[in-house]
Phi, psi and omega in degrees: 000318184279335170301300192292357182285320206297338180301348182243355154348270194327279175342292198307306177292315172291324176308326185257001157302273201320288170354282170316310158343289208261353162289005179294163178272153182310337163287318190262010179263331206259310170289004179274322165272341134355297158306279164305349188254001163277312167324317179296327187277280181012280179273002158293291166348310165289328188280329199267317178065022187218020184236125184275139169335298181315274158330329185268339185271351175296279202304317175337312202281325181263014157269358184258000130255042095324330195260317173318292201291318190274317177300019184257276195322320176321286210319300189269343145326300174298318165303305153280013186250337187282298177293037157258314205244014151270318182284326162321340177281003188282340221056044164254180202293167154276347159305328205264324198279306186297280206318321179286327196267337162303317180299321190269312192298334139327304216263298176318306188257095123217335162271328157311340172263310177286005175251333161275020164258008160287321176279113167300154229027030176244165149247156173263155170195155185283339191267341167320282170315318194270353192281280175323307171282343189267332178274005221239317190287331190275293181282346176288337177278326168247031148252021182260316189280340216255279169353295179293356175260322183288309202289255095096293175325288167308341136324330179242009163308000000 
């Protein structure tokens, strides 16, 4: 029994990595991503030779919530490439471990939204959580296809 809980460590340590995120208050979450997505127009800005103060700070304004949006999709990616090969390690199916690790990840960002309506200047949101689920869904499909192709192999051994 305590091997398979030590199997969910990792999940469980990225979970309070996400926690920790999302416990920033929204000014300093909003200049941190703010902050990269102006490093990113920099350096495009440097390789391109052609973008002005005004202009770097315009593409600025409009990749950072693309960067927001994408670092959401990571986050619960990661979070199911972690929790996929615990509960596989369960001996269950590879269907039922993507389904359980989608089912926490679900569960996790619908608490994780709701604890940033807690976090000064945050909100929580639904369109967040389906943000969350999709990047949770993504990797889980293509540790699906890849799982149903070895299986599949072993099937014609």
């Amino acid at each position: 029994m305590i091997r398979a809980a030590v199997r969910f460590v990792p999940a469980v340590l990225w979970m309070g990595m996400i926690y920790i995120f999302s416990d920033q208050p929204a000014d300093l979450s909003t200049e941190e991503s703010f902050g990269l997505a102006t490093q990113i127009v920099e350096i495009y800005a440097g390789f391109s030779g052609g973008m002005e103060g005004p202009e770097q700070l315009e593409w600025s304004l409009a990749i950072e919530p693309i960067l927001r949006k994408a670092a959401h999709m990571s986050e619960y990616a990661l979070l199911a490439v972690l929790l996929y090969p615990a509960f596989k390690r369960l001996h269950i199916s590879y269907r039922r471990a993507a389904l359980f690790s989608l089912l926490i990840c679900v569960l996790y960002s619908c608490t994780d939204e709701w604890h940033q309506t807690f976090v000064f200047g945050r909100s929580g949101s639904i369109r967040d959580v389906i943000i969350d689920t999709l990047g949770a869904a993504a990797a889980l499909s293509v540790i699906l296809v890849k799982a149903h192709r070895d299986f599949v192999r072993g099937q014609e051994l």
